[in-house]
N, C-alpha and C positions, 0 to 999 in steps of 0.2 A: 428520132423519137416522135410519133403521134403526140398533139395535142390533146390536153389534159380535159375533161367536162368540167372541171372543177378547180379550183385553186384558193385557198386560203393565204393571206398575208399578213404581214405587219400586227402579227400576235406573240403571245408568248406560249409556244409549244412543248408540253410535258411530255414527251416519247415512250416514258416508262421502260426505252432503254438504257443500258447499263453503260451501254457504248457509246452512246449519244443523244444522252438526255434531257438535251434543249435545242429547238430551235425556233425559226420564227415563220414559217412559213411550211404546207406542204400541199400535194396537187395530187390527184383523185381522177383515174383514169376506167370507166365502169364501177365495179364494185370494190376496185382495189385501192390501196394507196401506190403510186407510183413516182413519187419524192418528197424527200423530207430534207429541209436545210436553211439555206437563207434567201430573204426575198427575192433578189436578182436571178438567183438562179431555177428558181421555182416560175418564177413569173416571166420565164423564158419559155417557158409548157404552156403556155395561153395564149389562146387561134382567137380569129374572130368570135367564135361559138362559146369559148369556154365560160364559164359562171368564175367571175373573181368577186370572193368575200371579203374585206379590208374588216380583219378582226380589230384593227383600231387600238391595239396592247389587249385586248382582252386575251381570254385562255382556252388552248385545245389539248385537250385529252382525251387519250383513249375511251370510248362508254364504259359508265361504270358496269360491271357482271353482281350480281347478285346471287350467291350462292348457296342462299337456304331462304324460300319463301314460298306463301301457299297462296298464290295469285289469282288462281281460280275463286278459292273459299274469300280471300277477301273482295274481290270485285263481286262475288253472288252477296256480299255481307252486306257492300255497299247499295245494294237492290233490297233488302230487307230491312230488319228493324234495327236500326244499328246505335248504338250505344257508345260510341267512341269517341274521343275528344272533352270530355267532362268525367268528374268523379262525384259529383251530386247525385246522392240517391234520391234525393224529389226529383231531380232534372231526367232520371232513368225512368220514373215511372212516369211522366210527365210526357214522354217521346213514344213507351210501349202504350201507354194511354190511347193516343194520338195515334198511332201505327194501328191498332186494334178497329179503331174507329173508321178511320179511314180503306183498312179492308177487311168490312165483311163476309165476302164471300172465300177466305182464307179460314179450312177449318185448324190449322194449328198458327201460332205466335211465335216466329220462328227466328233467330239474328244472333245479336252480341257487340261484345267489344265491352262491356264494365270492368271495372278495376277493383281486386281486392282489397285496395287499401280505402273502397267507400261504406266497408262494413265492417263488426268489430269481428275482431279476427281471420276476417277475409271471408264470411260467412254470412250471405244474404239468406229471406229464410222464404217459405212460400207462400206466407200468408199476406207478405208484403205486394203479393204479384195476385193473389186472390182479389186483394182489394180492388184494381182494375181490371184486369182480367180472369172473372170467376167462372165463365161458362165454356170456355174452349183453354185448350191445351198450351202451354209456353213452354221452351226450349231455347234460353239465352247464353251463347258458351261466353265462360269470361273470356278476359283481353290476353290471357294466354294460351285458351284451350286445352287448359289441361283440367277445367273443369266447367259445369253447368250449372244454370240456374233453373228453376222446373217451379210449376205450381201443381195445387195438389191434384185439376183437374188432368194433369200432365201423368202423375205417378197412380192416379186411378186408373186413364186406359191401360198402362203399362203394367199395370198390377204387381207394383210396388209397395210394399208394408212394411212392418214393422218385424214379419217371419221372413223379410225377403234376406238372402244371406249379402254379404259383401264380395264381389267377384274378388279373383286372384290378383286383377289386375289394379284393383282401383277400392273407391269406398262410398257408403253409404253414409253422408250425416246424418244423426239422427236426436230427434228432442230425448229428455227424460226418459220418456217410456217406450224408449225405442222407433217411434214413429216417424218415420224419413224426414229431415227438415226444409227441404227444396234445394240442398247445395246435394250434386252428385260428384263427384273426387274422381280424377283419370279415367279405369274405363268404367265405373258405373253409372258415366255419361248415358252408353249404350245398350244401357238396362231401358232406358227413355227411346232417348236417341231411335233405335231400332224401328219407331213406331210412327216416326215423325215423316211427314210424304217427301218424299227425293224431287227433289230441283229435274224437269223435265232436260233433256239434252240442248235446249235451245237456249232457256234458262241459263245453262252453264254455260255455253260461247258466251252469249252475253255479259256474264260476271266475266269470263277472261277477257273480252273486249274493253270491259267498261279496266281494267286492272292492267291492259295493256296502255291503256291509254295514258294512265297516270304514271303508272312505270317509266312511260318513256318521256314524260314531263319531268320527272326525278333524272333525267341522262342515262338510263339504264336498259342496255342494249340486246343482255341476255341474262337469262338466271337459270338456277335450279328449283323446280319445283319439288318441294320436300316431301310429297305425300298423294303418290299413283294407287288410289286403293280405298277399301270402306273400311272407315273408322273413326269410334268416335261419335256415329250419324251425322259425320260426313259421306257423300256420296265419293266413286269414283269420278273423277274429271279427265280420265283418260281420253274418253270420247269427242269430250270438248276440244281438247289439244287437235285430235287429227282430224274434227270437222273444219277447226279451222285453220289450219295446214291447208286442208286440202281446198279450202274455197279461196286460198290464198288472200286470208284475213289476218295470219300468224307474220307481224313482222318485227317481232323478236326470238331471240335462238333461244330454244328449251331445253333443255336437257329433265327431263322427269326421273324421278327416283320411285322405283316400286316399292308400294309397302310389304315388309315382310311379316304375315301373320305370325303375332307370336301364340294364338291357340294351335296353331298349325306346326312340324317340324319342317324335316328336308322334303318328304315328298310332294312341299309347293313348290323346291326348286323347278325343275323339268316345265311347269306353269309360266316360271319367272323368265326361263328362255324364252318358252312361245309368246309371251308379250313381248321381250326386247324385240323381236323379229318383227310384232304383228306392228308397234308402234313406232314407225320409223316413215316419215314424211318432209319432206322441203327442211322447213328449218326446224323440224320436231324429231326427237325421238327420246329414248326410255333406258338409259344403260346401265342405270346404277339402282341398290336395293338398297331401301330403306328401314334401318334397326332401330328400335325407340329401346338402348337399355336402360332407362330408367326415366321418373316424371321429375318433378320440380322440387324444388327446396321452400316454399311458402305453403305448401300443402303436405310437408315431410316424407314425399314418394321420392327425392332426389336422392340415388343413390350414394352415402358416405361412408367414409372410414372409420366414422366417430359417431357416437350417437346424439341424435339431434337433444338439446335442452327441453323441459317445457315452460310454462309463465313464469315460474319461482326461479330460473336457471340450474333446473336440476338435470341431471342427466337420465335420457328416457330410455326404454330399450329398444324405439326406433332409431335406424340408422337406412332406413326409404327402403323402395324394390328394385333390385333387379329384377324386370322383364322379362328377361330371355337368360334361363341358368347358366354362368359362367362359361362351366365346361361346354354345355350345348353350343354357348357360343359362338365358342372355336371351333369347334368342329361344322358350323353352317359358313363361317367365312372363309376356312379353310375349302370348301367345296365351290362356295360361289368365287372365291380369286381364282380358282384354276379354271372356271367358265370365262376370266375375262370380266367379271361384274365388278364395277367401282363399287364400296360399301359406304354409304354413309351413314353414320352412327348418332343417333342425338345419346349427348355421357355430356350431363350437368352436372352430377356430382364426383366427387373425386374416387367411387369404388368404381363409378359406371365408365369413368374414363379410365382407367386401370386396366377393368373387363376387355374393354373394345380393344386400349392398345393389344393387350396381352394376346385377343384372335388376331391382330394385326401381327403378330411376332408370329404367330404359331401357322398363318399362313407362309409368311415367310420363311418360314423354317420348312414347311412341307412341299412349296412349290417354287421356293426359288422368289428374285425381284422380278415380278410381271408388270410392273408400270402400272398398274390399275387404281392409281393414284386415292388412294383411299381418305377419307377424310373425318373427323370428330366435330360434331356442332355444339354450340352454346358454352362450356366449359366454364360454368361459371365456380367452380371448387376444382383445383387441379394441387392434388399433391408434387411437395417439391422432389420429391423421388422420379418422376414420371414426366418433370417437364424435359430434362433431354432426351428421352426417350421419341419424342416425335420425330427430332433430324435424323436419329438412327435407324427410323424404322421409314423413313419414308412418308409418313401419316402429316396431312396437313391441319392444321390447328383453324377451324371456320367459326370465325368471330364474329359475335353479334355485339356489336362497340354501344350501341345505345345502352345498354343494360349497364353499363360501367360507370355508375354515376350515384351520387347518393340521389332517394327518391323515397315516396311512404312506403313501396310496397317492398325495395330492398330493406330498407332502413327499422321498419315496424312490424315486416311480416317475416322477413328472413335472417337478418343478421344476430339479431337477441335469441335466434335458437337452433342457432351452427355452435357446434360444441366441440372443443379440444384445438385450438387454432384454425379452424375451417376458414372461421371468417375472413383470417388474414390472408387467406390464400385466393380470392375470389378475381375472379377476371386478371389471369395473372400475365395480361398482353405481353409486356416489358419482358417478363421472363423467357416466355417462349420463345420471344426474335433474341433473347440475347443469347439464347440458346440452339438456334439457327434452323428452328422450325420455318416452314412452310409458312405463311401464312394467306387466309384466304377471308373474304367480309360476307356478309348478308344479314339481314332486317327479320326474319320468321315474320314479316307481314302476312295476314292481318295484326299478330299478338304487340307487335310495335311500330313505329313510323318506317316506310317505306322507303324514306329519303336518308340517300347517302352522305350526303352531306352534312346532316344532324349526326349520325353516327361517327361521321370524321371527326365532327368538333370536341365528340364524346370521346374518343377515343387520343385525341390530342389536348386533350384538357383533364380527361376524367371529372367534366361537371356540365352539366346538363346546360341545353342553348338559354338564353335568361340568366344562368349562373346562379347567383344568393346561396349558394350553399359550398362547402367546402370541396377541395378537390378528394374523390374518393381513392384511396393509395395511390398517391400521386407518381408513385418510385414506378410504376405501371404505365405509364404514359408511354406514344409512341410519338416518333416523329411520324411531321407530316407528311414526308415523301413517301418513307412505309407505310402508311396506314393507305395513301392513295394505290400504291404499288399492290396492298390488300385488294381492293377494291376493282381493282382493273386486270394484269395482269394473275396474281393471285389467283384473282374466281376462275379469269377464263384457263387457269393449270388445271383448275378443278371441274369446270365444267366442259374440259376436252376439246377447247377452241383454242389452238394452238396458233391459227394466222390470226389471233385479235389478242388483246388486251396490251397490246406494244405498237406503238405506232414506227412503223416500219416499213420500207417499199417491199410488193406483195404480198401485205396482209390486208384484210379486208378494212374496206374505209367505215369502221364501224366511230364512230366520233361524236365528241359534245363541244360544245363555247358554254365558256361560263363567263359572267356578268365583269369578274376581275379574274387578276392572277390571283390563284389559294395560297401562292409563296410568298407573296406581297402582302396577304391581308394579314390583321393583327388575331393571332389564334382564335383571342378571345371571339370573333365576328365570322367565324370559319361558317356556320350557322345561315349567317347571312348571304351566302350567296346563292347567285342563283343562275339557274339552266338555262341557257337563251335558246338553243335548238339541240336533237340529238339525231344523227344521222345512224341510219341499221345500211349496209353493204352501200352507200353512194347516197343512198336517198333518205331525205328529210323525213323524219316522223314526227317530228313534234318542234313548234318555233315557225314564225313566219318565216 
């Protein structure tokens, strides 16, 4: 056997195999791994040339995969006015102040990342945003993006009033007398939105460089990007993906999801082809389509079973949207599984996660198991009818663990008006794995932290990194080896990289160190550690 370029030792090695789940040493021959085992025998593969890292007991794991995140939109976010890390509404006007100031040769105000729980009812208004910026346009998406924030000279170009109607998809807040308030609800973001200037193509590498860059400081080697398409007034960042694929600037693995218009029916499928085909580069390409059946549970667009409460705890005759009509549904991912297209589904609420499984069955039922490894994101309401339903069907349960925790915005904006048991059913981790779901991890970065590690601690704790507050359904917690096994393996099931997420001879040496073992540290400090380097096919991207 050739000598190795590489050799790792005297660590404590997490395999995220089944069959041999620990060792302490492995050796890295090009882009692959070419042994895993113990020091002596690994460190028989080292020539003069090779590189030996004496991990010193620290920890090797597979890169983390992240498998629902909008990398592009948060790395341009982080180039614009960004709002993120604070819940002070002087501190927000304070930063767009300052942002405004500093560029005026920008004729709109454009960014995000606030938090609902810094206004009452999750409802900033536009005169707050007039006060600093009165002469040019703003468009702030909150920290979830499932809605904006606008001033009035925003809803003037847009010609937005008080006769403008509410689209299908979304809504219009509005004062007393009907007059728009500055929050726009899902999509009548893109009643604004529409008007707002598009981020030139250069622009976008750039937010995905600046978003790769961090990405891979969090150990995270490949993801899904959730959202190939305009929406929202988001632009598309398709372009950006295969410029820099191809300037060979891309060195993490993409996997992009196309969005699926839902003003649109089937005949965008045939379209959805010719992208998969036209977007396919080095470490890029586009194979899965993206379904939004429904919006959020803090703005009452999540679709449920049960009709959401209002401030008295009565019961209203909201119970959120479905998106995309049931039956239509099924019958669009019945079409797109026999093309071969993985579906990924954002279904928050428990009707919206019903919906999706139900095209998932009725795909199945029509063409047979095709492997197209289909997936549901967010699932923060999942009926107890519906959680064995995922091992039967095949459908992987894609976890966003940060959100599992008590906090103002689940706790003040969501929980007081889930109505009929909803609430107890919320982020129902614990269930699914005991019910022998798939499971799979990712951040919806920019709407939450980026880092896997924060979402471990959340998801093995059910209480947020800092603690001070209870654990939220504690009966929900996961152990720590599944939720890494999420994380790594998991994603990469879901994002069709089969020679990674298991550390194994001939799979690519996709790898992270971290500061300690995660099996040693005390749950509570899972938070605390941190990424020393993260390796994409052999080579370092991030870490001295």
């Amino acid at each position: 056997m050739p000598f190795a370029d590489v050799v790792f030792v005297a660590g404590s090695v997490h395999t995220m195999d089944p069959g041999h789940p620990r060792a302490s040493a492995l050796a890295v021959t090009g882009e692959r791994i070419t042994a895993v085992g113990g020091d002596d025998e690994v460190r028989a593969l080292a020539g003069p040339d090779t590189v030996v890292v004496d991990l010193a007991g620290r920890a090797l794991l597979p890169g983390f995969q992240d498998a629902h995140v909008h990398a592009v939109f948060g790395g341009l976010e982080l180039g614009t006015c960004d709002l993120t890390g604070t819940t002070d509404p002087d501190e927000y006007l304070r930063r767009i102040a300052a942002y405004a100031a500093a560029h005026p040769e920008r004729p709109w105000i454009t960014g995000g990342g606030w938090s609902m729980e810094s206004f009452p009812g999750g409802m900033p208004d536009r005169r707050t945003l007039d006060a600093v910026v009165p002469d040019r346009p703003v468009l702030l998406s909150n920290r979830d993006h499932h809605g904006a924030w606008v001033n009035t000279r925003a809803l003037e170009l847009a010609g937005v009033t008080a006769s403008t109607p509410d689209p299908v998809d979304g809504r219009i807040e509005r004062e007393p007398d009907g007059t728009p308030s500055g929050m726009l609800q899902e999509g009548a973001a893109q009643l604004v939105g529409r008007f707002a200037p598009e981020p030139t193509e250069e622009e976008l590498v750039q937010g995905l460089l600046r978003a790769q860059a961090l990405l891979h400081s969090y150990g995270i080697t490949a993801w899904q990007d959730a959202l190939l398409g305009v929406y929202g007034g988001h632009p598309d960042v398709s372009a950006a993906y295969m410029s820099a694929a191809e300037r060979g600037l891309l060195t993490a693995r993409v996997n992009g999801s196309l969005w699926w218009d839902r003003d649109a029916g089937a005949e965008q499928i045939p379209g959805l082809v010719a992208r998969r085909e036209a977007l396919r580069h080095g470490r890029f390409r586009a194979g899965t389509v993206k379904i939004m059946q429904d919006g959020i549970a803090e703005n009452g667009t999540g679709a449920m079973t049960a009709p959401y409460k209002d401030a008295c705890g009565c019961a209203t005759s909201n119970t959120g949207i479905s998106f995309v009509a049931p039956d239509e549904l099924r019958g669009y991912v019945i079409q797109l599984d026999a093309l071969d297209f993985q579906v990924h589904f954002h279904a928050l609420g428990d009707r919206a996660v019903r919906e999706a499984l139900d095209a998932v069955e009725a795909a199945w039922s029509a063409n047979g198991p095709r492997g197209n490894r289909h997936h549901l994101a967010h699932l923060q309401v999942v009926h107890p009818a519906d959680v064995p339903r995922f091992a039967r069907l095949g459908a992987t349960a894609n976890l966003q663990p940060l959100w599992a925790a008590h906090e103002p915005q689940l706790d003040e904006l969501t929980t007081p008006f889930l109505g009929d048991g909803l609430a107890d059913r919320q982020y129902p981790f614990g269930d699914l794995h005991r019910a022998g779901a798939r499971l799979a991890a990712g951040s919806d970065w920019p709407v939450s932290s980026a880092n896997p590690l924060e979402g471990i601690h959340v998801a093995v704790n059910r209480v947020l990194p800092g603690g001070g507050r209870p654990a939220f359904l504690p009966e929900q917690r996961l152990a720590l080896e599944t939720v890494l096994a999420a994380y790594t393996s998991g994603s990469a099931y879901v994002n069709g990289l089969d020679d990674t997420g298991v550390l194994r001879p001939g799979h690519l040496a996709d790898l992270i160190v971290l500061d300690q073992d995660p099996a040693s540290t005390d749950p509570s400090e899972l938070a605390s550690l941190r990424v020393e380097a993260t390796y994409v096919g052999g080579e370092r991207v991030f870490g001295d």
